[in-house]
Structures are given as C-alpha cells and as structure tokens.
Phi, psi and omega in degrees: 000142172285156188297148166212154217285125184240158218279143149286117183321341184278331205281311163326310201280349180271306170352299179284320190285317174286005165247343182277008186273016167215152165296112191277099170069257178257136212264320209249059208249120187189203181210174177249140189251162174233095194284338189320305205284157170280004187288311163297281202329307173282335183281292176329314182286355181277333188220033167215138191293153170303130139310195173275001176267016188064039173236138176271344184295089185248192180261343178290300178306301165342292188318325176280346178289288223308327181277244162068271156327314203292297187326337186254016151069056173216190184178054183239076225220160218180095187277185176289143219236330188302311202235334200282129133239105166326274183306345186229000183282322191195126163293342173262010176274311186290332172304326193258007167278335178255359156306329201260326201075021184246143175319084204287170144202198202217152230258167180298318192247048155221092169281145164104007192034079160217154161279168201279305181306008184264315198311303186263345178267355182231336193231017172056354203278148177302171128313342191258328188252018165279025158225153166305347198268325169290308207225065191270332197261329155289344151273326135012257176318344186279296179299336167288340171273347174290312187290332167278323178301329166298338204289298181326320217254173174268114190229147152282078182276130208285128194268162157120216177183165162213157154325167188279126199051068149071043168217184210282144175301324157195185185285332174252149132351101189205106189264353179287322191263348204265347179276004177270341171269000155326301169291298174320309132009253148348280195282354178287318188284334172282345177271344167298288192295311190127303187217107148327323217288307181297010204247134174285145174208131157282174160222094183305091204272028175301127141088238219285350184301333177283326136345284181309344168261000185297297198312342166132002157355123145276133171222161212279184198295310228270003173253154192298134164261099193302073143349165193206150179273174159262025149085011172222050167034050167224119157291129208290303174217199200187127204316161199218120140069210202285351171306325178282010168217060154281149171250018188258317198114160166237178164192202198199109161288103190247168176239137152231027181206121177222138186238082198175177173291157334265065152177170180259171170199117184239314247269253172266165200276139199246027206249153196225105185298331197295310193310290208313314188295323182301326201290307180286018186262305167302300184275348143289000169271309209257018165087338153337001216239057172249345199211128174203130190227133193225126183287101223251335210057248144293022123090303162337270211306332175253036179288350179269247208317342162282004181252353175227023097338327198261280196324249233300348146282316161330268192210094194305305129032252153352316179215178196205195211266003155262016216261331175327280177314332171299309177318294181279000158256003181261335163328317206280314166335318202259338170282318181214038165101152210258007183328278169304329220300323191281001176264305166329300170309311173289352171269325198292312187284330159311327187283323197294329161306327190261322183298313188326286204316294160218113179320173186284275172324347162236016179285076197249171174315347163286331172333303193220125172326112191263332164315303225232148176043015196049054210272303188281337183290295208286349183272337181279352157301306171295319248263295196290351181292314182253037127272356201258298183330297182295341181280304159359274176290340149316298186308294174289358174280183171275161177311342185245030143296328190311300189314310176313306185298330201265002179248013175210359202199284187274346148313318173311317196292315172268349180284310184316288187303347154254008173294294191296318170321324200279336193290308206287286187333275192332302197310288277251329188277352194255354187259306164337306104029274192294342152290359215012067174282063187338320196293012181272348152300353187259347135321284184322312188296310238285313194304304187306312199310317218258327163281315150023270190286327170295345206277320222262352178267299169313331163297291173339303190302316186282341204252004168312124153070049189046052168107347197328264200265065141335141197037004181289358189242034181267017182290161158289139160227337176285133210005111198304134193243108190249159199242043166224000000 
C-alpha cells in the first residue's frame, strides 16, 4: 500500500483548536460505521485497496473519517466492526487515529479492543468456544492481547461480554457469570495499564445487557455506563439517584442507522431532528454527557443529521427544542446561499416529518389507506409537494451546487416521495385486483413506472461528480429485504 498522506501535528492541531475553544458538552463525541449493508461496503471496494482479508477499510479510508470527525467537531470513532478489524486490516490505522487525535473505541459486542471478526480469522476460535463459561483461559489470553496492543494508543475500552457476533450471551440473565468477565477483565487492564482505574472503559447496556444491571450487576464506579435508545430512537432509561455519582460517568448509544429485528433501516436517513435534540436533551440534563455514539451506518445517507448531532454535543447549550428549524437554514445558508436557504430548511424539515413517521423499510401497500379518511391520498400530497418545491430550488441553483443539493436534499426527497407513490399505487392495484376492476392495470404499469424512476434517481446518484460516491445508494429498499 502507499503512504498516506497525513495532517502535520501543527495543521491537525489548528483543526482541533478551532473547534475546542470552550468545554465541550460530551467529553466523548462521535458515531459507529456499519460495514454490514452493501453500500459502503461497494463504495469502499471500489476505491481503496484491499488487505489480506479482503477489507478496504485501511488507513487511506480511515484519513478521511478522522477528518471527517475533527471537522464535525468531534473525536470518536467505533470502526466498522461485520467485516472490518481495525488493528488488523492495515497496522497504520490505530497509529494514524493518534495522529489524528480521535479517540477509538469498539462496538458493545467486541470487548477488550478486538473486533467481533480476530475471534475467527486471527485467534481461530469458533461460535461455540465464544463463552466464558466454557472457554474463560482462551478468552482471556484473547482479550489481554487486545489491551496490550491497545496500550500505546488512546482508547475507550469496552467491558463486558454479549454472545457471538452481536447476540444475546444466553436466554436467561446470569449475572455471576458476565460479572467473573468483568472482573477478569479489570485485572487484565491492571496488569497491561497498572491501575484499571486510570484506563477510560464503558459497559454497553444495549437490548438484554440492561437486565443485567436492573438485576443488579456491579461493574466497577469508574467505567462510563454506555445508556442505550430502543434502536428506534427513544431512549430507554437514563441514569437515577446515586448512579449519577458514579466516576465513569454515564453516556448514550443511539441509531440513525439500525440492522436487527424487527426490521432494519438502512436505505436514507429516516431521522427527525427535533426527536434527536429532544432526546438528547433529556440525556444532559440526567448527566448522561460523558460518551455519545451514535450508529451512523454508511454514513453518506446521514449528513444532515450527523452534523447536528455533533453541534449538540459540542455545545448542547447553544439550542433549545425550538432551534431546529434555525439549524437547518443556517446548514443550507452555508452550502448553498442564502436565496433557497429558508425553503430548502422547510422542505428538509417536512422529509424529516414524513421519514420520521414511518421508515421506508415498513412502508408496504398496507400502510396507508386508500379507502378510509383519505389517509394515502394526503400523505402523498405532502410527499409531491416538497418534491415538486425541491425540483424547483434544483432547476435554479448554479451548476456547481447541484452534485451537493442532490445528494443531501433532492434525492431523499423525490426518491422518499416515489417510494410511497409506488407502495399507494401496489394498494391501490391490489384492492382493484380484488374488485375486478380493469384500472387495476394501470396501477401495475403505475408500480413499474415508479421502479423505473427509483432505478434512474439512483443512477444520478451514482454517476454525480464522475462517479465519486458510486454504490452508496445500493441498499435494497423495494420490497424489504433484512441482512440479519
């Protein structure tokens, strides 16, 4: 692989210092990428060389998070964890991550800083030799190599244990055993580090892991207890009473990306700004802000909501639950002129209203009533309405604005509004269908037309700025299709 080109600590350093001039917020701000879907995963294989494990996730690719990060005034990261190992894909990513100054950590289910994929392509080990209960001196030895190899570098590291590759450890609650991994754990970092105590570490209370501290867990004050959202973006619980004089701290796992029961949402970002400020509002308030992670997934489809995600860690402060709307025009202001801006902010914020409502991924011909209250008529009336608006502010931006509007504002818009058009049509051929209604052919034609038009807003997408992000829009979304 060729060297790659990296920031001078002084350029770095004006980087960070110009986002750093107050304390910010969240001590820990940053997201989780998700190679699972094909969209990174084909955008990456397309333009960054392979290791030997057949992963593009390198140091080249990396140089761009890390900027990524800084710029979004953050200094966190949680790599890519389905295919991806960070430490072992290319040896110059945790080095070029303390180059960088951004922070690593590892996902709730890769504990000790090893990836969930070193159990079986580097330490060989099975699904079956993945407990503690079983096979505690070879995990052991697995997790001390992760904390010594980690130790030069800055890490958060992650405590705990989950089942293999990102499932529950068993069917019941057995808190005797995840607190002997705990411990184990604990003494591994006092013999790498010296004092566990000085080493930063969460404990991810995601899905069943939170049983375990209802039931009554202990893990030791100083590591941050990782809160956790219900993977549809309400948080579940939030520190109480002496939890909140803890020295680890609390913090909080969220999605705008979700791969799991009971459905995934991958395709565009489905995010509601207001919810994300309300939510995370609640969790500064309840003292939460020591850590914020957010599952960003392919990262491209959430560029609005990961940049005010960042503002609101950065300095929570700055806004309050009417600020939303300010946000998304001074966003548009600074990308394309203050003409559109405040239209754009009311179209952008209308998607967020309508994605919000129901993801894509559960939007089927059933959704929504073509019968009763005009339920499907009106919601696809707002859909063309700020698709007609947004085609509008296209026709009239300057040319070299375009690649930009149409990857962050009017793809969403007209793809989102011909998702649902093609669903009310699917009802509409199938209720028809069942009347023996001949217009139910014109419905049909009506779907196809409308998979069409889904294919050709996606070519636009892929073949924008010679190609630059090719494959980010290749999840499946016309009749949902789950990865898990």
């Amino acid at each position: 692989m060729a060297d790659v080109p990296v920031r001078t600590h002084d350029s770095i350093y004006a980087l960070k210092t110009t986002k750093t001039q107050k304390t910010p917020t969240v001590k820990y701000r940053g997201f989780f990428i998700n190679d699972e879907a094909p969209a990174l995963t084909g955008w990456a294989n397309k333009i960054y060389p392979k290791s030997p494990y057949g992963v593009a996730f390198g140091a080249e690719y990396y140089s761009h998070v890390f900027e990524l990060i800084l710029r979004s005034k953050g200094n966190y990261l949680w790599p890519a964890m389905w295919s991806g190992m960070f430490n072992v894909d290319d040896a110059r990513n945790q080095p070029l991550a303390d180059e960088y100054g951004v922070v690593m950590g590892t996902s709730h289910t890769e504990p000790m800083v090893r990836a969930t994929q070193e159990w079986a392509k580097v330490a060989k080990g099975t699904e079956k030799g993945w407990s503690w209960e079983t096979n505690n001196e070879t995990l052991y030895d697995f997790f001390t190599e992760g904390a010594v190899r980690a130790r030069p570098y800055e890490n958060v590291v992650t405590v705990g244990m989950r089942g293999y590759h990102d499932t529950a450890a068993s069917s019941d609650v057995r808190t005797n055993v995840l607190e002997a991994v705990v411990n184990a754990q604990t003494e591994i970092l006092d013999k790498v580090y010296g004092n566990a105590s000085e080493v930063p570490q969460m404990w991810c209370l995601y899905k069943e892991v939170q049983d375990y501290f209802e039931a009554g867990m202990k893990v030791p004050d100083w590591v941050t207890l990782l809160w956790t959202e219900d993977n549809w973006q309400n948080i579940r619980r939030l520190p109480v009473g002496d939890e909140k004089k803890r020295s680890g701290g609390a913090g909080v796992y969220y999605h705008f990306d979700y791969v799991g029961d009971s459905r995934n949402y991958k395709w565009l970002d489905t995010i509601q700004l207001q919810k994300t400020y309300e939510q995370m509002k609640l969790a500064k308030d309840r003292e939460a802000d020591r850590i914020w992670i957010v599952n960003v997934g392919d990262i491209k489809p959430s560029e609005i909501a990961l940049s005010h995600w960042f503002d609101i860690a950065y300095d929570m402060d700055a806004y309050d639950e009417t600020s939303v709307p300010q946000w998304t025009k001074d966003w548009a202001t600074r990308n394309f002129g203050e003409e559109h801006a405040e239209e754009i902010a009311e179209i952008v914020d209308e998607y967020g209203s309508l994605a919000n409502m129901r993801k894509f991924e559960w939007v089927e011909p059933s959704s929504f009533s073509i019968l009763n209250y005009e339920e499907a008529d009106g919601i696809l009336a707002r859909w063309q309405d700020i698709a007609t608006r947004a085609q509008a502010i296209a026709d009239a931006l300057p040319k070299s604005s375009y690649p930009g509007y149409y990857q962050t504002v009017l793809h969403r818009v007209l793809a989102g509004a011909n998702f649902v058009d093609l669903q009310i049509a699917g009802a509409r051929n199938i209720i028809y269908a069942q009347m023996g209604r001949n217009s139910a052919n014109r419905w049909m034609q009506h779907v196809i037309e409308a998979m069409n038009k889904d294919n050709n807003l996606t070519r636009i997408y892929h073949t924008l700025l010679n190609g630059k992000w090719d494959h980010m829009m290749d999840q499946t979304h016309i009749g949902y299709q789950g990865y898990w």
